[in-house]
C-alpha positions as CSV (number, residue, x, y, z in Angstrom):
1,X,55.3,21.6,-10.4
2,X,51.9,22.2,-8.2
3,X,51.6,25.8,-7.4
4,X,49.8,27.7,-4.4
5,X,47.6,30.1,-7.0
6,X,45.5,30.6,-4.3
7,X,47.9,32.5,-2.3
8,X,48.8,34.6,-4.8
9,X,45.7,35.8,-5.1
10,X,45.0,36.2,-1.7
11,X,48.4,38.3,-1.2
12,X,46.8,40.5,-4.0
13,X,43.7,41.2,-2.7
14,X,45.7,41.9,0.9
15,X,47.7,44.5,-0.4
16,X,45.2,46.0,-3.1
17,X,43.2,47.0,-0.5
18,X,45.8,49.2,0.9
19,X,46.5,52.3,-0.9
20,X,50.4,53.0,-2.1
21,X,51.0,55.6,-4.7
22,X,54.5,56.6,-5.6
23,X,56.2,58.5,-2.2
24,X,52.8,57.2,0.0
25,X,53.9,53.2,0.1
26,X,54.7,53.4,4.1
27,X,51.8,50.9,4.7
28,X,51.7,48.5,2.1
29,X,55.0,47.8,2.9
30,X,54.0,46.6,6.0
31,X,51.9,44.3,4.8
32,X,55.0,42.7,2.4
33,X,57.2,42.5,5.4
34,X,54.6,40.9,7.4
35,X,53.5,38.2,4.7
36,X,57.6,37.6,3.9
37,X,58.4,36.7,7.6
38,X,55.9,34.6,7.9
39,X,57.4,32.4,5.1
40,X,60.1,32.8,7.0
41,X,62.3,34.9,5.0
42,X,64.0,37.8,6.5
43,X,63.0,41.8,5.4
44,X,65.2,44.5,4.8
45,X,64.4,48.3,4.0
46,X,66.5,50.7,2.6
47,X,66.9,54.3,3.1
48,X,64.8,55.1,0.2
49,X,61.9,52.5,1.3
50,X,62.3,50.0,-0.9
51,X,61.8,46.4,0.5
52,X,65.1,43.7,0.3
53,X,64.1,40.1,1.1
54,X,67.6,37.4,0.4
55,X,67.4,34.4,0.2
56,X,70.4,32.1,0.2
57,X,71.3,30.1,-2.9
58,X,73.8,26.7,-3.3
59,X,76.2,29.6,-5.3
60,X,76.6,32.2,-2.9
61,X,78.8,34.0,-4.6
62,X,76.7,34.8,-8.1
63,X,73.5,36.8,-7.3
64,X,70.2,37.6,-9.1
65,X,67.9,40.5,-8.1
66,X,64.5,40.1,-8.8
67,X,62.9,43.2,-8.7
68,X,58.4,43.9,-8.2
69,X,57.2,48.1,-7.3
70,X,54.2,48.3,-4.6
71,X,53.7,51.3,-5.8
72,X,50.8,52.7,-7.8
73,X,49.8,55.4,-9.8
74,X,47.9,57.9,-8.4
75,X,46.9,61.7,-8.0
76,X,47.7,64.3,-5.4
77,X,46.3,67.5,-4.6
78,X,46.9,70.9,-6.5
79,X,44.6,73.3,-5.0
80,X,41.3,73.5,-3.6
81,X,38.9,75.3,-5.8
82,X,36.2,78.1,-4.2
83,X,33.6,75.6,-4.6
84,X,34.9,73.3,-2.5
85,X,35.9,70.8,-5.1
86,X,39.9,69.6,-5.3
87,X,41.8,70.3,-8.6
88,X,44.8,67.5,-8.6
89,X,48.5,66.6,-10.3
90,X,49.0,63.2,-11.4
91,X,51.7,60.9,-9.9
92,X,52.8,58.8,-12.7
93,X,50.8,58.4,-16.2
94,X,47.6,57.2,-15.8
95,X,45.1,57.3,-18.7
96,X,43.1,60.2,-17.0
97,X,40.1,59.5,-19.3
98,X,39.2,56.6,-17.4
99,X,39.6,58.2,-14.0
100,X,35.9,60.3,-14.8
101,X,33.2,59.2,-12.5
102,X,35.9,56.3,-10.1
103,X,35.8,56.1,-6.6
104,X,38.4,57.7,-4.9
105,X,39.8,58.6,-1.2
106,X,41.8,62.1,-0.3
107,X,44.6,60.6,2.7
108,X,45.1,63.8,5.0
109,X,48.8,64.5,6.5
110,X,47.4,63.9,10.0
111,X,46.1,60.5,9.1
112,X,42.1,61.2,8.3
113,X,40.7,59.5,5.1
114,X,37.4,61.2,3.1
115,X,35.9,59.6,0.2
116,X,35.0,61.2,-3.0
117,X,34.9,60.9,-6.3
118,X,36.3,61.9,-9.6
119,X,34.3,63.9,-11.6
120,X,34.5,66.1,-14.9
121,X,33.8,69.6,-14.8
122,X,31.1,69.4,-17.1
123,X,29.7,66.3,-15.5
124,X,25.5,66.3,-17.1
125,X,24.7,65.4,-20.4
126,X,21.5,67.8,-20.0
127,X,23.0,70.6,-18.9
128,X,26.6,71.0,-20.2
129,X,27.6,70.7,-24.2
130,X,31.2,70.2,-23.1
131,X,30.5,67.0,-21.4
132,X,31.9,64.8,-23.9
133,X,35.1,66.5,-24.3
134,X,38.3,64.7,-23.8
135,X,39.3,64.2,-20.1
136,X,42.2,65.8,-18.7
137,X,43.8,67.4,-15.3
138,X,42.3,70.7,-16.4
139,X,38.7,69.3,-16.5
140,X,38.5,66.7,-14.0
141,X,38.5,67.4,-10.2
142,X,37.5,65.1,-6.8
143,X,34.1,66.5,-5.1
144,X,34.3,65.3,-1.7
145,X,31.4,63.2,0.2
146,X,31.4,66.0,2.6
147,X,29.2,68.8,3.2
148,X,31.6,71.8,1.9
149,X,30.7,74.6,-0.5
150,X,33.7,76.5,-0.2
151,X,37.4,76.1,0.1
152,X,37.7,77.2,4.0
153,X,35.1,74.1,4.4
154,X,37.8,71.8,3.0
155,X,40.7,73.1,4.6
156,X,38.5,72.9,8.3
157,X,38.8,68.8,7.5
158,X,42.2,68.8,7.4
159,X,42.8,68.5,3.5
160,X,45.6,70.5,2.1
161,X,47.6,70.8,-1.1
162,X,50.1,67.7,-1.2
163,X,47.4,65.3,0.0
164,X,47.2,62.1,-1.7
165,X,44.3,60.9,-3.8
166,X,43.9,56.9,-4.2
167,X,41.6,55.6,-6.6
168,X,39.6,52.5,-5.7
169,X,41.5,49.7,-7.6
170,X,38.2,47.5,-8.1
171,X,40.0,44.3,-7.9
172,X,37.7,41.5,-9.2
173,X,38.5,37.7,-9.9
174,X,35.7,36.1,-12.0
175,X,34.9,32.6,-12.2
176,X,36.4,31.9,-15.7
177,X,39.7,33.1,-14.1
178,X,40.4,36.9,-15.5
179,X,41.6,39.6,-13.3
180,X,40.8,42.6,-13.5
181,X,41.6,46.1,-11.3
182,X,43.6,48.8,-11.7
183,X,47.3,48.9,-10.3
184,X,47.8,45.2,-11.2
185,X,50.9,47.2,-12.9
186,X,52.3,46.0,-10.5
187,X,51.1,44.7,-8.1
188,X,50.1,41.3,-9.4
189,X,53.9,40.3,-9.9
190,X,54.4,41.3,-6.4
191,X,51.9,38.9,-5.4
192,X,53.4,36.7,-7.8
193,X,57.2,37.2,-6.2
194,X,55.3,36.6,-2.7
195,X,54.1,33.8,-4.6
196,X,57.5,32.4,-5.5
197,X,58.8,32.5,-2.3
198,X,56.1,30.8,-1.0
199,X,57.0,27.7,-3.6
200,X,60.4,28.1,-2.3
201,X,59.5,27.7,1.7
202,X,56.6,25.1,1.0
203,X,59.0,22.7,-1.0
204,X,61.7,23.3,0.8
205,X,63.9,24.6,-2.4
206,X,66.7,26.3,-2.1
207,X,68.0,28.5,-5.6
208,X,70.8,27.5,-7.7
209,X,72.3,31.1,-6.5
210,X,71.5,33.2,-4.1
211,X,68.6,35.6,-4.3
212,X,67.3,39.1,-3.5
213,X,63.5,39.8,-4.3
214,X,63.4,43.6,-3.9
215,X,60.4,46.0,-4.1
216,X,60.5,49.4,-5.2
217,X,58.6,52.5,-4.0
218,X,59.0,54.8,-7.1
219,X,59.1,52.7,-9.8
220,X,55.6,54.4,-11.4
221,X,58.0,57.8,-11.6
222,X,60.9,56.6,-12.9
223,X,63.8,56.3,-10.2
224,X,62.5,53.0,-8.2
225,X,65.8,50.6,-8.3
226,X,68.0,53.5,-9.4
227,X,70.1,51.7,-6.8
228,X,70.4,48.4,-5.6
229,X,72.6,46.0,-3.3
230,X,75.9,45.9,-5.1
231,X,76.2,42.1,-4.9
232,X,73.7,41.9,-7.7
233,X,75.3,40.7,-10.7
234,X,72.2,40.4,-12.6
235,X,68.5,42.2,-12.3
236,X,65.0,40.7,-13.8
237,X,62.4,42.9,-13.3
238,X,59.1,41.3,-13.0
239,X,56.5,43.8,-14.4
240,X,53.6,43.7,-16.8
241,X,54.1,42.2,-19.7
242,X,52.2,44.3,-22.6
243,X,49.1,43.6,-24.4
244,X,48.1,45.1,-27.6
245,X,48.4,46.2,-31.4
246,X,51.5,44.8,-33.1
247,X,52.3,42.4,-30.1
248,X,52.2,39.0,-29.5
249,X,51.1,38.6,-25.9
250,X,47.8,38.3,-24.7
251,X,46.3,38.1,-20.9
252,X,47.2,34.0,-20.5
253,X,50.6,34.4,-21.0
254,X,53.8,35.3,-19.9
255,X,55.6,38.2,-21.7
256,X,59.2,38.5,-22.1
257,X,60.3,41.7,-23.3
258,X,63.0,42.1,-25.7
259,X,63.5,45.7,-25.7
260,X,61.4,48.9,-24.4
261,X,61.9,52.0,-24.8
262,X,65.0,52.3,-22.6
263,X,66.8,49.8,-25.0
264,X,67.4,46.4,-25.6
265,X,67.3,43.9,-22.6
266,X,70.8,41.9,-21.4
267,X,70.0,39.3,-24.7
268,X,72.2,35.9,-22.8
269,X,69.2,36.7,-19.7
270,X,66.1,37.0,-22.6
271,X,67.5,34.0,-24.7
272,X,67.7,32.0,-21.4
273,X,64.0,33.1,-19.8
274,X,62.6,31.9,-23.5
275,X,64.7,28.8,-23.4
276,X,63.2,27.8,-20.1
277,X,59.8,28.8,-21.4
278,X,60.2,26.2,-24.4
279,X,61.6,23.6,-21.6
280,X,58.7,24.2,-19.2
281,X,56.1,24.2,-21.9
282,X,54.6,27.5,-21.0
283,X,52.5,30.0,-22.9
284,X,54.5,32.5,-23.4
285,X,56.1,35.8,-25.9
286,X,58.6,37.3,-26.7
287,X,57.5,41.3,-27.3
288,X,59.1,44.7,-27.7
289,X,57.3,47.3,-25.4
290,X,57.2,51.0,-27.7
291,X,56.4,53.0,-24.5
292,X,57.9,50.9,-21.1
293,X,60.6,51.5,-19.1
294,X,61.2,49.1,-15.6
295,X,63.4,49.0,-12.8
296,X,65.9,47.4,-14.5
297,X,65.8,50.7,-17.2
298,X,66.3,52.8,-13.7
299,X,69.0,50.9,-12.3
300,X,71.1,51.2,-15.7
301,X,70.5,54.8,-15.6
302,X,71.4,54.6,-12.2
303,X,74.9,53.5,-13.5
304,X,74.7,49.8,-11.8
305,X,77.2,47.6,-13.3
306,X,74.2,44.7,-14.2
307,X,73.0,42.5,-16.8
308,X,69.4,43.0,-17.2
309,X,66.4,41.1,-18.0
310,X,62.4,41.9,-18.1
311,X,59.4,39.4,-17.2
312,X,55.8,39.3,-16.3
313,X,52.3,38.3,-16.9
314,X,50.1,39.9,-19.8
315,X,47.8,43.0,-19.0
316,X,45.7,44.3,-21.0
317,X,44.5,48.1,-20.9
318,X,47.8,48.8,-18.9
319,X,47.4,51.9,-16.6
320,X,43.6,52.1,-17.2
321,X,41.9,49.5,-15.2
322,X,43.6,46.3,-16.1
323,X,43.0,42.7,-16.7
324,X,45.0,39.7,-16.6
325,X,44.2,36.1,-15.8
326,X,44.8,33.2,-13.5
327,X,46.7,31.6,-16.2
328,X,49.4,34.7,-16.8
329,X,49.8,34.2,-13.3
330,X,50.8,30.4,-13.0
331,X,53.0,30.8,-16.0
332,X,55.2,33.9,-14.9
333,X,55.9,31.5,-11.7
334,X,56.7,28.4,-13.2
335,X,59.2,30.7,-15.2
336,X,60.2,32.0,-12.5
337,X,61.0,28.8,-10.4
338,X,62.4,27.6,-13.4
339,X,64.8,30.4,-13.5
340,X,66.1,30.2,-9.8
341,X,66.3,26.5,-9.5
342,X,67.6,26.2,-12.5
């Protein structure tokens, strides 16, 4: 089975470098529909914003949903404090103590973008005795690269409460093959469902049944596939795969996930991705994920009449700045080819 690795990684640097956090995922999707038609796959977008690419299988009349979110986690404006700095509200659940001293950029309503950066309130080691106290929405705030010492200096650039703040993901692909960045939850598997269809147009494959690779805009806040095409008979949500204490998966492999906190996974689906994982000879685990839930876990709650299954590559430090590797990578695909051609 050779595999294009090399677009895959070049999808995710393409759409890392546009910001998309939950509700602000206008232009990334772009930048999917663009990549999918020249495959050659049609694009569809729903109401809600979510992407919807099908692509016919030999079965037509049995069809799997495979399911990625573009969307990220990020941080929006609060208020704007009388020193000109912003106070923010989270959009999903980042770990906020590794958000002190990152890179970020405020996206105004009318389209302007201003860099800053995220800082604690008690920023100095020499000045403040607070300044290794634990980080948290109360004692971090963005101080704009902008001359302003006052909060009518902010709002005279345009910046308002409701304005998005996008942290810089710092995507970087070393030599020995690990990736690291935040937001590869999850935007690696949609590089890696980009990825897949490109195996499909390349080799001229067509799946055992017919398929819909659908991407989510609100995944990171808990509603993303909450509905879905209601041909799908069965959904596998391709998402990071935990790393960590008490599980099994590390950063080379491909996790498949038992059970989250939702509940337990469709177990014909799991007992069939670990069977092809055996067949293919693949690095792989099986893991249960304490504190998860997916777009399969939405589109359940969603009351979707679906069988439903959970896949992706390992990431380490998940919702903190991430890592993964090259070799996570090439084994969710191969599980996934091995799922739709099989």
């Amino acid at each position: 089975m050779k595999l294009n690795l090399t677009y895959v990684t070049e999808v995710l640097r393409e759409i890392m470098a546009v910001d998309s956090p939950s509700g602000y995922t206008a232009k990334v999707m772009d930048v999917v529909e663009k990549k999918t038609q020249e495959l050659g796959f049609g694009f569809e977008m729903t109401n809600k914003g979510n992407g919807v690419i099908t692509v016919p299988g030999e079965d037509p009349e049995y069809v799997v949903g495979f399911s990625a979110h573009v969307d990220t986690l990020g941080l929006m404006v609060r208020s704007i404090k009388p020193n000109g700095a912003l106070a923010f509200t989270v959009v999903g659940g980042p770990v906020l103590t590794t958000y002190d001293s990152e890179l970020c950029r405020v996206h105004t309503r009318d389209g302007r973008v201003y860099d800053g950066t995220v800082y604690s309130t008690h920023p100095a080691k020499h000045v403040f005795k607070e300044s290794g106290e634990e980080r948290n929405d109360q004692n971090l705030e963005v101080r704009l690269d902008e001359d302003v010492t006052c909060k009518e200096d902010v709002l005279k650039l345009g910046i308002q409460v409701g304005d998005y703040i996008c942290l810089d993901p710092k995507l970087v692909i070393t030599p020995s093959g690990f990736i690291k960045s935040r937001f590869l939850d999850d935007k690696l598997s949609v590089a890696i469902l980009l990825g897949l269809l490109e195996y499909l147009a390349a080799n001229h494959k067509t799946p055992s049944h017919t398929i819909k690779i659908m991407l989510s805009t609100y995944e990171e806040v808990g509603h993303g596939m909450s509905w879905i095409p209601q041909d799908i008979q069965e959904l596998i949500a391709v998402d990071m795969g935990c790393v960590g204490s008490d599980l099994s998966c590390n950063e080379k492999m491909v996790s498949i996930c038992a059970k989250d906190s939702s509940g337990p996974y469709d177990y014909e689906i799991t007992s069939r991705l670990a069977e092809l994982a055996r067949e293919e000879g693949l690095d792989y685990a099986i893991d249960i994920y304490p504190y998860y839930s997916s777009d399969v876990s939405a589109a359940l709650k969603g009351g979707q009449d679906i069988r439903g299954g959970l896949v992706g590559p390992g990431v380490f430090a998940s919702h903190a700045y991430e890592r993964s590797s090259i070799a996570a990578v090439e084994n969710t695909l191969k599980l996934l080819i091995a799922y739709v051609l099989n």
